[in-house]
PLY file of the C-alpha trace (Angstrom):
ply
format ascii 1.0
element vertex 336
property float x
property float y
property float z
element edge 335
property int vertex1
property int vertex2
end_header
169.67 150.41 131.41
168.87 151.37 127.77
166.32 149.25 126.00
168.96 148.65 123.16
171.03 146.51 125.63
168.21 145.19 127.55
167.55 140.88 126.61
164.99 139.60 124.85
163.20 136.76 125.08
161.45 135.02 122.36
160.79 130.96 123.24
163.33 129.38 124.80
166.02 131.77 123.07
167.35 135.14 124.59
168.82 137.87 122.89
171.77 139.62 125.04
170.74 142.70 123.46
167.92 144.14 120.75
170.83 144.62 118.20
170.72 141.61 115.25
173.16 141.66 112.19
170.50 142.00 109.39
171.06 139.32 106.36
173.20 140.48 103.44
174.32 138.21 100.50
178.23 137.84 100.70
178.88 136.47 96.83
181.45 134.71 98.29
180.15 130.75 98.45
181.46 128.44 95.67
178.34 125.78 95.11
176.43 126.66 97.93
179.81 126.09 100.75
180.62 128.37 103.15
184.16 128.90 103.48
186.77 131.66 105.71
185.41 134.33 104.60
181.85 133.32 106.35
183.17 132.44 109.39
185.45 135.39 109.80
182.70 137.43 108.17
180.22 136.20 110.97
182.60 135.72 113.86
183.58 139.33 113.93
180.26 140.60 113.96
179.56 137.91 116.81
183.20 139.26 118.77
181.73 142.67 118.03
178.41 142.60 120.52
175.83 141.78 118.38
173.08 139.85 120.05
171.80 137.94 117.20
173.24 137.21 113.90
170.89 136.42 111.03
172.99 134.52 107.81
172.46 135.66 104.59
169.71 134.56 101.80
170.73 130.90 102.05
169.37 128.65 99.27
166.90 126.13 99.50
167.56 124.30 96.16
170.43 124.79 93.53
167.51 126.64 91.33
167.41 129.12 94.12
169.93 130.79 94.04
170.26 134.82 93.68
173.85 133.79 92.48
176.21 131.46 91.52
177.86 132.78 95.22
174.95 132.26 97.21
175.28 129.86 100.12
173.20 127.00 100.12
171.80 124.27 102.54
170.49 122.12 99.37
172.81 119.34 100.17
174.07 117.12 103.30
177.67 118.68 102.88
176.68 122.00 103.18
176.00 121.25 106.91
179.58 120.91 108.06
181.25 123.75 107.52
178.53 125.96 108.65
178.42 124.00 112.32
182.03 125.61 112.30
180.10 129.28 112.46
177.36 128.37 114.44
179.59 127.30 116.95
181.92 130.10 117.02
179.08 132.41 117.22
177.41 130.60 120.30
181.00 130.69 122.01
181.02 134.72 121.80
177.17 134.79 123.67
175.50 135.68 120.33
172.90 133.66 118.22
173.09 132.07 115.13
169.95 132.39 112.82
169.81 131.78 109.08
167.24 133.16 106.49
166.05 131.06 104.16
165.48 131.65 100.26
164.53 131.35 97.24
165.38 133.79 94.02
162.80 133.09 92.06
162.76 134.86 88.72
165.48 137.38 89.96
167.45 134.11 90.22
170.30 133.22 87.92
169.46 129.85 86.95
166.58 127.79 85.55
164.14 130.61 87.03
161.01 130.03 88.07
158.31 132.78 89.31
154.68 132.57 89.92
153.90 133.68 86.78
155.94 134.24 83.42
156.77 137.63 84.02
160.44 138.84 84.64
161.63 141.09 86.81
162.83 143.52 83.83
164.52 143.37 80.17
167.75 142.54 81.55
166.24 139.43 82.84
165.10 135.64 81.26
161.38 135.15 81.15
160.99 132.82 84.07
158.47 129.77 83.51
155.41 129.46 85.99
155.75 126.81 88.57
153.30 124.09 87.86
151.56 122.22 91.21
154.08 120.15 91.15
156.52 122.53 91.44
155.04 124.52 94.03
155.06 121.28 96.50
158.94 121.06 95.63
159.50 124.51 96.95
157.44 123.82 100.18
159.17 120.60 100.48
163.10 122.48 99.76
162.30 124.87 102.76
161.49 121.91 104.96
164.04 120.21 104.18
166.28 123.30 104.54
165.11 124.25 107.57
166.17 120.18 108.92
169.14 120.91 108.23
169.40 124.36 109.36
168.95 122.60 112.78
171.32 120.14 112.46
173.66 123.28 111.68
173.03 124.39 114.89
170.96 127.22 113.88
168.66 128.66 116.48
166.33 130.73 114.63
165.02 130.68 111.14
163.69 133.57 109.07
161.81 132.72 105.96
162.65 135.62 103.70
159.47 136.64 101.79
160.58 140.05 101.18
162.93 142.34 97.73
161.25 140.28 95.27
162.37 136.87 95.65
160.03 134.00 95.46
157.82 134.33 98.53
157.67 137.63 97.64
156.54 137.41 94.02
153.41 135.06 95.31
152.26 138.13 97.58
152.51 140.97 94.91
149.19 141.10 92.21
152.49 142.84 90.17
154.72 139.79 89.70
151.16 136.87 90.47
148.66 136.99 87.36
148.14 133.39 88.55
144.32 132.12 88.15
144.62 129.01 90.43
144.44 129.03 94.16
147.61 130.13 94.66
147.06 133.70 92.74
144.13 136.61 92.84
142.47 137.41 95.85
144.90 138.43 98.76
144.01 134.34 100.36
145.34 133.38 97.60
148.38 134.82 96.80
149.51 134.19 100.60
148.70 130.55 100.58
152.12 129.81 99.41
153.70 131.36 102.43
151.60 129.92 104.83
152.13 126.68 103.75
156.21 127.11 104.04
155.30 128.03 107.31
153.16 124.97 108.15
156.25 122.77 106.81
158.83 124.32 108.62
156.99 124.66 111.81
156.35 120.60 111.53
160.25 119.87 111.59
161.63 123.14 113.60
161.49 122.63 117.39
158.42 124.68 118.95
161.14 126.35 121.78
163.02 128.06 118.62
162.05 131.00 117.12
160.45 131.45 113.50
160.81 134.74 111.82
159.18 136.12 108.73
161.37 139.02 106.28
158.56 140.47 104.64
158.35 144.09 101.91
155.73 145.99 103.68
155.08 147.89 100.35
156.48 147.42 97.11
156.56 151.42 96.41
154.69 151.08 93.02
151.06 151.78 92.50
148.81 148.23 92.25
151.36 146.65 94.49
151.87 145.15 97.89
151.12 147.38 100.47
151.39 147.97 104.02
147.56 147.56 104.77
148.16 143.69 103.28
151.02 143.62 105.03
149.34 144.02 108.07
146.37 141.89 107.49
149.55 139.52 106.40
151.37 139.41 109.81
148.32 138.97 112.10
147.79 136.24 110.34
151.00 134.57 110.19
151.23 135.74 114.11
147.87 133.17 114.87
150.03 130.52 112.17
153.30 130.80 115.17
155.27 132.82 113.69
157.09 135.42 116.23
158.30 138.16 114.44
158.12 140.24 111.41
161.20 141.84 109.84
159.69 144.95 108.10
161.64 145.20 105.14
160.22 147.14 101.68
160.36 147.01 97.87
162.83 144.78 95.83
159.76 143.48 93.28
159.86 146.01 90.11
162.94 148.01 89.14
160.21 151.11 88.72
159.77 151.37 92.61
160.04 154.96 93.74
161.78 154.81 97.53
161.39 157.68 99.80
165.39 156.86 101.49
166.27 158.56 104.36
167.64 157.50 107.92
165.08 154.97 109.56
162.53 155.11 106.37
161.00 151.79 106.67
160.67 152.14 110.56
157.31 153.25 110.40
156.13 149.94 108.97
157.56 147.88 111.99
155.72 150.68 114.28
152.09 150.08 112.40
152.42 145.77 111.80
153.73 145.57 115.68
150.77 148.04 116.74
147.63 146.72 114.55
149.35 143.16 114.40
149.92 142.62 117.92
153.19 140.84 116.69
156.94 141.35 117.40
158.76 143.57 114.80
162.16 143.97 113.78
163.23 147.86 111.89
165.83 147.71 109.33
166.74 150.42 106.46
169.41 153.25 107.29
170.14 152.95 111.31
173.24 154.38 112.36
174.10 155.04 115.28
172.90 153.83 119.03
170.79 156.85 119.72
168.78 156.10 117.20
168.57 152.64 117.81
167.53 153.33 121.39
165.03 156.58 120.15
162.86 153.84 118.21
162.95 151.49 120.91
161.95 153.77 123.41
159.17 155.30 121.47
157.71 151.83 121.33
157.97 151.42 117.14
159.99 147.91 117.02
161.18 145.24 119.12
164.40 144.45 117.40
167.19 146.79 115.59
168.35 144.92 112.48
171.87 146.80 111.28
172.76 146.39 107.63
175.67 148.13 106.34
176.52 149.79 108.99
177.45 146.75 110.39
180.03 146.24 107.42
181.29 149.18 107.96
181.87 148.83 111.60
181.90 145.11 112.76
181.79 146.33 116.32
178.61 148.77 116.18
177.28 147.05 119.46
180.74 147.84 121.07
180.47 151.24 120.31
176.86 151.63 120.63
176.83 150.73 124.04
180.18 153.81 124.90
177.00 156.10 123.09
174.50 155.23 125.92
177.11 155.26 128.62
176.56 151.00 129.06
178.60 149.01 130.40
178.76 146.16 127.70
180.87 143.24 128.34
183.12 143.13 125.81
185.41 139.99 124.94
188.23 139.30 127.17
190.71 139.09 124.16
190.22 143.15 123.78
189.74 143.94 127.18
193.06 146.10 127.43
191.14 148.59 124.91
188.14 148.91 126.30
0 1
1 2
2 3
3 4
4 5
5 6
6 7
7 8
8 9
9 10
10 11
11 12
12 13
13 14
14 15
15 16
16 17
17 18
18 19
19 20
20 21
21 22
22 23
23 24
24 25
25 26
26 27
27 28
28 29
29 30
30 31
31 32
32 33
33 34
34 35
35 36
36 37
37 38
38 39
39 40
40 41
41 42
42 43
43 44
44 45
45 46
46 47
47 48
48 49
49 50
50 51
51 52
52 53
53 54
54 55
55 56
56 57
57 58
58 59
59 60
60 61
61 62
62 63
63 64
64 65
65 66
66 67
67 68
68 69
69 70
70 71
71 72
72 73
73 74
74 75
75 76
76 77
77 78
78 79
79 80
80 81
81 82
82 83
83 84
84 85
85 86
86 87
87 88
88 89
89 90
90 91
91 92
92 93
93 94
94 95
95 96
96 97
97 98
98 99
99 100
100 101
101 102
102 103
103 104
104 105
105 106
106 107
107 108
108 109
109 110
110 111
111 112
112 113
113 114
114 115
115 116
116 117
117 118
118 119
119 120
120 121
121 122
122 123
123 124
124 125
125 126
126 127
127 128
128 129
129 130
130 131
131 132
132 133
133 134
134 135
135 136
136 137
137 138
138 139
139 140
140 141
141 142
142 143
143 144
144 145
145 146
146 147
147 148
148 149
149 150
150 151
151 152
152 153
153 154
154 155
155 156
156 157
157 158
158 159
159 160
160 161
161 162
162 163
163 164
164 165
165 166
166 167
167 168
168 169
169 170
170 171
171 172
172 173
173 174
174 175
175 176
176 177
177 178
178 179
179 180
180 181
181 182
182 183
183 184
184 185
185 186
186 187
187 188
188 189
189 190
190 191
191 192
192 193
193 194
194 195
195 196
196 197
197 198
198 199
199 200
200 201
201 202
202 203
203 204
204 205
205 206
206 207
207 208
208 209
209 210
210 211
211 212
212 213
213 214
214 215
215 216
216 217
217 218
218 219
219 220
220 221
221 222
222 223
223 224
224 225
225 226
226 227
227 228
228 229
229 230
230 231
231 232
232 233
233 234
234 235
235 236
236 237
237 238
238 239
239 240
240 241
241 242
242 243
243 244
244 245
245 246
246 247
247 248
248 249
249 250
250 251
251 252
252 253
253 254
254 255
255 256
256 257
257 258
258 259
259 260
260 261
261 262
262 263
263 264
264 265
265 266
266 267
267 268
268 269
269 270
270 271
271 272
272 273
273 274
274 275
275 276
276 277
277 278
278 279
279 280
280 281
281 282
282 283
283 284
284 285
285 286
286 287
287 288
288 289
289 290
290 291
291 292
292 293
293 294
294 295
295 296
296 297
297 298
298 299
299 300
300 301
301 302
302 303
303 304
304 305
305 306
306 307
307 308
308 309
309 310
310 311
311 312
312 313
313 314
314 315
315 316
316 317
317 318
318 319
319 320
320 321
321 322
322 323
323 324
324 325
325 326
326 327
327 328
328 329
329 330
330 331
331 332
332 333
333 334
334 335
């Protein structure tokens, strides 16, 4: 058996397979709801193999937001229809998992950052969360995360990563802060270990916590991947259980190397000096790569992006690459 359709087991949840649907903003939500779109959106992804589906940046407060068609789990309501997707997704043998967010100053509403720097001209000068404000955004992913449960998510993923919120606490580029929540590399992680701390006091210790996280922000006097690493071995003794090794999003001056399977090499080092799970995302195509990174020992986890909006059924088709034979759903069984 390939490694790419071998389980995994993290906790008390396994994987049918390494491949995950990576999270990627839909625009689609009206005031946080999901609606059709979501659950079809999901659904197929979960009809097409996948063995883990991670939502999209969901909100954890109004403020938030990316955009004004972000989904949201800010509100009670917002629960409901998303059981509707959960549930269809745990009836095809996949699992639901959400990633939790917060824009920051690359928001589009009352914007907030670490300090009052935006992202670029095109954007509002965000103001600098006070204490107080801090503690609200510890207490929105808490509170987020409580509900993400009652959802019936099964594994949350803090996203920390493209220059959001978390993200702008990490980076000396986007935290001049002078209190203890900016300066010296303790500092400017306290933030995130603190979400952690809260959401790991509501979510159930048998479900799995993930962390999104830019290994570098590809600009000079930025996050990089030796922080990065410091970062997950840390967050690895805090409980967390994997890293998704994502990169850049902070400053629109970042200089990206692209090419197929760039940011691989930063799962391969955190998962080596880190000791920690990883999951590789950024420009996989195909099975036989998927299965050529596993093998050589560099990740854990595939995360598909757009390939997996342009073909719903990747894990279908991956598994005809490596000659598997993947069960596929009985309502397409006369073309398989």
């Amino acid at each position: 058996m390939s490694i790419l359709f071998s389980p995994l087991t993290i906790k008390d949840i396994t994987l049918r397979n390494r491949i995950a649907i990576s999270p990627m903003c839909m625009y689609t939500a009206v005031e946080g709801f999901a609606n059709d779109w979501h659950l079809v959106h999901y659904g197929s992804r979960a009809t097409g193999g996948a063995g883990l589906i991670i939502q999209e940046a969901t909100a954890i407060s109004e403020e938030g937001r990316i955009s004004a068609g972000d989904l949201g789990l800010y509100k009670e309501e917002h629960i409901g229809f998303l059981q509707r997707i959960t549930t269809f997704i745990d009836q095809q043998g996949c699992v639901a998992g959400i990633q939790l967010a917060h824009a920051g100053r690359k928001g589009f509403m009352a914007i907030v950052a670490p300090s009052a720097l935006s992202f670029s001209p095109d954007f509002d000068e965000p103001r600098a969360l006070d204490g107080e404000g801090i503690q609200k955004v510890i207490s929105d992913f808490r509170t987020a995360a409580l509900r993400a449960l009652q959802a019936g998510y099964k594994l949350i993923e803090i996203h920390a990563a493209h220059g959001y919120l978390v993200h702008q606490f990490l980076s000396p580029l986007s935290n001049h802060r002078t209190d203890n929540y900016g300066g010296s590399f303790e500092n400017r992680i306290r933030l995130l270990l603190e979400i952690v701390r809260e959401i790991k006091s509501v979510w159930p210790d048998n479900l799995p916590l993930f962390v999104r996280i830019s290994a570098t922000d590809w600009a000079e006097g930025g996050w990089d991947v030796d922080e990065a690493v410091l970062l997950a071995s840390i967050l690895r003794k805090k409980g967390v259980d994997l890293i998704d090794s994502s990169s850049g999003g902070l400053v629109p001056y970042q200089k990206i190397p692209v090419g197929p399977g760039y940011q691989v090499p930063f799962a391969e080092r955190i998962k080596a000096e880190a000791n920690i799970l990883t999951a590789a995302v950024g420009l996989i195509t195909n099975g036989r790569q998927a299965e050529d990174i596993l093998q050589k020992g560099q990740a854990d986890l595939i995360l598909i992006a757009r390939e997996s909006l342009r073909d719903p059924y990747f894990a279908l088709n991956a598994a005809k690459q490596l000659n598997e034979d993947f069960e596929w759903p009985r309502q397409y069984l006369r073309a398989k």
